[in-house]
DSSP file (Angstrom, degrees, kcal/mol; ACC not computed):
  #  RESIDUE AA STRUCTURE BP1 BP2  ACC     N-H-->O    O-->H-N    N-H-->O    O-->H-N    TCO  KAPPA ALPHA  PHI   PSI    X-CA   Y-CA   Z-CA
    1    1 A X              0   0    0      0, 0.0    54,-4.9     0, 0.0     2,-0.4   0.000 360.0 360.0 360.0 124.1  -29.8   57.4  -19.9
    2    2 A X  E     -A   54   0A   0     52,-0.2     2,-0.5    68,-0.1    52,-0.2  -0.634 360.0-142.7 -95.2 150.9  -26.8   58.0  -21.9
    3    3 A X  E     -A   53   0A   0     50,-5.3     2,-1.3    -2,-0.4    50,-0.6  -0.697  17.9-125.2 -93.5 148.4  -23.7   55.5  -21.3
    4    4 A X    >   -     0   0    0     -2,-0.5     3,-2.2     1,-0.2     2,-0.5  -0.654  23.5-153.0 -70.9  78.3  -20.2   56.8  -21.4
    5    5 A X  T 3  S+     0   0    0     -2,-1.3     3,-0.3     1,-0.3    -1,-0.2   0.315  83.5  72.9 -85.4 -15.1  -19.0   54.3  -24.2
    6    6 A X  T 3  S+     0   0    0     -2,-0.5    -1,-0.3     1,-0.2     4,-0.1   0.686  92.5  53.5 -92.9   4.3  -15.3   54.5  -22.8
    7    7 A X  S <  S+     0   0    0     -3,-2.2     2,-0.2     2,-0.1    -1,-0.2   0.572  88.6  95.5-100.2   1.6  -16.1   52.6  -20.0
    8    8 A X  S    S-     0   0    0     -3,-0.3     2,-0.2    -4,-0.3    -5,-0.0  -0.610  89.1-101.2 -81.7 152.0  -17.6   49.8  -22.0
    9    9 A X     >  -     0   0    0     -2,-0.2     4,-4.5     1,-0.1    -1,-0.1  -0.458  40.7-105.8 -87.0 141.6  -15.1   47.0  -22.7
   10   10 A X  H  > S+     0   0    0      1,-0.3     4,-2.3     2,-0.2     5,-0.1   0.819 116.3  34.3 -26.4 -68.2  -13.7   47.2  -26.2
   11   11 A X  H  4 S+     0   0    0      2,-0.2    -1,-0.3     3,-0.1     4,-0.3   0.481 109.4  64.1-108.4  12.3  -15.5   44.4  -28.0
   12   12 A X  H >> S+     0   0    0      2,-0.1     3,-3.2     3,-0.1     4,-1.7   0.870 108.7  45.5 -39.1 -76.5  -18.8   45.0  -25.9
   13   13 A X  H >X>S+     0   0    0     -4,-4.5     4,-1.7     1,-0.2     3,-1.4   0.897 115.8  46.1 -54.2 -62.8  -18.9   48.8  -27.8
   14   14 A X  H 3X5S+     0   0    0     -4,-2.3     4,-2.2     1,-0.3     5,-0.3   0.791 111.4  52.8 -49.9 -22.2  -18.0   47.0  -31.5
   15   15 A X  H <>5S+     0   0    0     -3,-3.2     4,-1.6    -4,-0.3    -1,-0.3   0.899 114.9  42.9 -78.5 -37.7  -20.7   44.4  -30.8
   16   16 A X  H <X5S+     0   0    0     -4,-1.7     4,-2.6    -3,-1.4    -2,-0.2   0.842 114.7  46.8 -54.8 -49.5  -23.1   47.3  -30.1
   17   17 A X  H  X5S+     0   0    0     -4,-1.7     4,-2.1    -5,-0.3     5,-0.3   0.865 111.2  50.1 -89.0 -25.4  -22.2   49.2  -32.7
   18   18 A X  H  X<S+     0   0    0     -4,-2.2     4,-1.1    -5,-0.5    -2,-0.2   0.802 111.0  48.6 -78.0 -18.7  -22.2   46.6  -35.3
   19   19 A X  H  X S+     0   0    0     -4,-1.6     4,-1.8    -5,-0.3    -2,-0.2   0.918 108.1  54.5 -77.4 -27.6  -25.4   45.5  -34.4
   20   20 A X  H  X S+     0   0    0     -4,-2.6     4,-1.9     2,-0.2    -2,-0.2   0.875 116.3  40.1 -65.1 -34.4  -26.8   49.2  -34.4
   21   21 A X  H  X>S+     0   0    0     -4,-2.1     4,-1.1     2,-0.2     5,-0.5   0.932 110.5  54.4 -75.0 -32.0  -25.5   49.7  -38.2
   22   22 A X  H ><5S+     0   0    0     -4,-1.1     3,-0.6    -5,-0.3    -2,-0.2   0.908 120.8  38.5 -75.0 -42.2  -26.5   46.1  -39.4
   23   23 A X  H 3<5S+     0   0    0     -4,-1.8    -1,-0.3     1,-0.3    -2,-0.2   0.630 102.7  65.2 -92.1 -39.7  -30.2   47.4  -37.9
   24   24 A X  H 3<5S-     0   0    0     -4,-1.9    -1,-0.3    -5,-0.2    -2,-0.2   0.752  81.7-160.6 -29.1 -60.3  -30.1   50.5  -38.9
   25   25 A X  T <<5 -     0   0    0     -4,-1.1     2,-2.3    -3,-0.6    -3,-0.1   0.715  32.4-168.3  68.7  24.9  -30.2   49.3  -42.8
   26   26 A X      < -     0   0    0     -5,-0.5    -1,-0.2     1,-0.1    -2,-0.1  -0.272  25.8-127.0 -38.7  34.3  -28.8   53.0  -43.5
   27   27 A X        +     0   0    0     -2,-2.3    -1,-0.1     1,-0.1     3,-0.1   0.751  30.7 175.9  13.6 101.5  -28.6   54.7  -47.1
   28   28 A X        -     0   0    0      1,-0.2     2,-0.3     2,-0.1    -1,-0.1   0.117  40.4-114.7-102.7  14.0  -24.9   55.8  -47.3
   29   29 A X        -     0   0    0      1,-0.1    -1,-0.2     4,-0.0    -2,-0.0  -0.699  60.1 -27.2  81.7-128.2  -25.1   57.0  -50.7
   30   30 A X  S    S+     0   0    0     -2,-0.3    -2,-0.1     1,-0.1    -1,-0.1   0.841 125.6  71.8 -80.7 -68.9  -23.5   56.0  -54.1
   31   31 A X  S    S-     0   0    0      1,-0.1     2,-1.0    -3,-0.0    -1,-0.1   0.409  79.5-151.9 -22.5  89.3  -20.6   54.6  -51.9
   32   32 A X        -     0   0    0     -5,-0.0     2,-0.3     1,-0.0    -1,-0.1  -0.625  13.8-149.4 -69.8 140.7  -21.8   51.4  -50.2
   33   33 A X        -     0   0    0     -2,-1.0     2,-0.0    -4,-0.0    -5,-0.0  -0.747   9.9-128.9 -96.4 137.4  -19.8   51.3  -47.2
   34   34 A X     >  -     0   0    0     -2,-0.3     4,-0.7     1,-0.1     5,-0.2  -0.360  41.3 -91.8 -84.0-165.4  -18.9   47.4  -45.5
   35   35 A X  H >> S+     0   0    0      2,-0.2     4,-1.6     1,-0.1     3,-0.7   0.902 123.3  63.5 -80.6 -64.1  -19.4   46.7  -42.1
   36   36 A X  H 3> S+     0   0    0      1,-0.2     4,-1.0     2,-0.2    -1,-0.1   0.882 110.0  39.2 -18.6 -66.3  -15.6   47.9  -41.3
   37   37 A X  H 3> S+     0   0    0      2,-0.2     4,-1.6     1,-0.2    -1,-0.2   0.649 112.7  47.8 -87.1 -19.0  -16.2   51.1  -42.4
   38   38 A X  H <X>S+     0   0    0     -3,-0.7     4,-3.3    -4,-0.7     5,-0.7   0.803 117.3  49.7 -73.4 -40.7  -19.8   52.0  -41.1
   39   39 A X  H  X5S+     0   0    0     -4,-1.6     4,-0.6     1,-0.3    -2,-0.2   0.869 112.5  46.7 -80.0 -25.3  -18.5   50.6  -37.7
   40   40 A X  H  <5S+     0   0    0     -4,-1.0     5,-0.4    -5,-0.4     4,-0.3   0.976 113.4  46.7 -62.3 -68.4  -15.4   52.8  -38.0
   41   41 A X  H >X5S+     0   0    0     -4,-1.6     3,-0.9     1,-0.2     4,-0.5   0.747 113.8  49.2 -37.6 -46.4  -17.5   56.0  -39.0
   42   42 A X  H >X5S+     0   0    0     -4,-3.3     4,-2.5     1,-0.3     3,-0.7   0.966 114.5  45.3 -73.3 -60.4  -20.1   55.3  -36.0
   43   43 A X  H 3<<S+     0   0    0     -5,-0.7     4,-0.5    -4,-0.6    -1,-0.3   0.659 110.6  52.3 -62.6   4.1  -17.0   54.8  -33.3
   44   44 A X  H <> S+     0   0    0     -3,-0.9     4,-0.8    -4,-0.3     6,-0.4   0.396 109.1  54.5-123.9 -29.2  -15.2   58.0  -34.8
   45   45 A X  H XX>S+     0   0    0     -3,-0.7     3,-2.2    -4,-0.5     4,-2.0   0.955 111.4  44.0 -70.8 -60.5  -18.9   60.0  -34.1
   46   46 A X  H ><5S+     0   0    0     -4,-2.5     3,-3.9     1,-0.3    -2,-0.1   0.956 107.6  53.0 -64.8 -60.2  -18.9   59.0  -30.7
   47   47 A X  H 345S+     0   0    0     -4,-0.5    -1,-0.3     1,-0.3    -2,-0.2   0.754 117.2  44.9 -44.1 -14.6  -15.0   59.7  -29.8
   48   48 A X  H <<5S-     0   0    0     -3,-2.2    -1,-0.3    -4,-0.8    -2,-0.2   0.772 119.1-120.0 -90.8 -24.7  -15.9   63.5  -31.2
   49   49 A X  T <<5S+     0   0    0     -3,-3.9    -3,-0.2    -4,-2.0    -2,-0.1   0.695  77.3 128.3  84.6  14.5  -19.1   63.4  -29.2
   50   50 A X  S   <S+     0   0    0     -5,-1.1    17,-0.4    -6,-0.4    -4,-0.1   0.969  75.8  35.1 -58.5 -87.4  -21.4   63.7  -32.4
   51   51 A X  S    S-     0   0    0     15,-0.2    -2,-0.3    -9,-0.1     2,-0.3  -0.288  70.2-155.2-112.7 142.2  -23.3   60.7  -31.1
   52   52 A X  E     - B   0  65A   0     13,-1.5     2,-1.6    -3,-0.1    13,-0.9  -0.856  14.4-132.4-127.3 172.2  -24.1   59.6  -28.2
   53   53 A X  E     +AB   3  64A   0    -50,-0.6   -50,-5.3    -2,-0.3     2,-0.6  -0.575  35.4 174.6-107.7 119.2  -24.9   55.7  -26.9
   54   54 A X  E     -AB   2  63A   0      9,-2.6     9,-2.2    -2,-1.6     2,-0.4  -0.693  18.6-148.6-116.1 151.6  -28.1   56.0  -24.7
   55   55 A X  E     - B   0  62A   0    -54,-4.9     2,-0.6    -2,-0.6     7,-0.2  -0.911  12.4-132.5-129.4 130.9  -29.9   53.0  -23.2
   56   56 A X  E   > - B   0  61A   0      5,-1.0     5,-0.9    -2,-0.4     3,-0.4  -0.721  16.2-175.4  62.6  32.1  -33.7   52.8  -22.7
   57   57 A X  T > 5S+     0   0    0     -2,-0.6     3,-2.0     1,-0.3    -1,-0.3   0.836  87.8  60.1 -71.0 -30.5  -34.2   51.5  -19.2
   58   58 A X  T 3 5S+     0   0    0      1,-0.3    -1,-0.3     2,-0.1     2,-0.1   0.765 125.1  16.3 -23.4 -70.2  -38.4   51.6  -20.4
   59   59 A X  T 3 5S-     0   0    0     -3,-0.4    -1,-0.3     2,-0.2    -3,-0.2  -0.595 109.5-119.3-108.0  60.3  -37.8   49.0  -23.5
   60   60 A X  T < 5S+     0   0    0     -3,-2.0     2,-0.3    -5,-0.1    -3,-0.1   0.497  70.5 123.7  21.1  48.7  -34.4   47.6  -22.2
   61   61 A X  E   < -B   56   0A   0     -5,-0.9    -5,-1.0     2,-0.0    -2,-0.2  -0.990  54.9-126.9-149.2 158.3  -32.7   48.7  -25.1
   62   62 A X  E     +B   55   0A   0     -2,-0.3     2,-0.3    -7,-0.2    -7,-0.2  -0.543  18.5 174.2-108.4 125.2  -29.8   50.7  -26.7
   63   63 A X  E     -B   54   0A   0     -9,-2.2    -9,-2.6    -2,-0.2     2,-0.4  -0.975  25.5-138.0-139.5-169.6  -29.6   52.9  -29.1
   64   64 A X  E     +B   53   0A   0     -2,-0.3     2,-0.2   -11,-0.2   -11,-0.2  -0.839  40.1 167.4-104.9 156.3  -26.8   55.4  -30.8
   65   65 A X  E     -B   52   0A   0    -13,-0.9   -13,-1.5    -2,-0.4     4,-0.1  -0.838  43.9 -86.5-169.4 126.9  -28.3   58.7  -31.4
   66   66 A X    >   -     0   0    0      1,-0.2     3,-3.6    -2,-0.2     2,-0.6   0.245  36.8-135.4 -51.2 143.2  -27.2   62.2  -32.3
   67   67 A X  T 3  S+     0   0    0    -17,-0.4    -1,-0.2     1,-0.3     3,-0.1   0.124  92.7  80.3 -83.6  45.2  -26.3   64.0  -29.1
   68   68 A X  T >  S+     0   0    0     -2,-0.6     3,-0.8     2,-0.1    -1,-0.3   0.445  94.1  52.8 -78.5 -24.8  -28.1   67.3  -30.0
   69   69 A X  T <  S+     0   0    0     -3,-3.6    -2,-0.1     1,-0.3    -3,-0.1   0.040 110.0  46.2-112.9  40.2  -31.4   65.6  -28.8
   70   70 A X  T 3         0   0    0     -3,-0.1    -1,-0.3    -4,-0.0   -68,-0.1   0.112 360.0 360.0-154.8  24.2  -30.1   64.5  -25.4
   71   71 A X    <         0   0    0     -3,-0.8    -2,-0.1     0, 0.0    -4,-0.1   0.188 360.0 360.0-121.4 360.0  -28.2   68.0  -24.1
């Protein structure tokens, strides 16, 4: 089920999305990126509607995922 992420309270979505990058453990290139700036990148995908946040009712859980594979 995807959630609409603008209806989530403010620092819900940053707690979400910083827990999805810290889990993630991504490879960002030469540039290591902090936690500011991954958590920027991820909230600047969703607001274009690259990514979308879907949650899992199976394993009660969230994840962020590109929205080609949910349209």
């Amino acid at each position: 089920m995807i959630i609409p992420w603008q209806r989530l309270n403010p620092d819900t979505l940053t707690n979400l999305i910083e827990y999805f990058v810290l889990r993630e453990g991504t490879d960002y290139g030469e540039h290591e990126q902090n936690l500011t700036e991954k958590v920027k990148d991820v909230r600047q995908q969703l607001e274009c509607g690259d990514v979308v946040l879907v949650w899992s009712e199976l394993h009660e859980t969230f994840n962020i995922m590109p929205r080609k594979f949910h349209c």
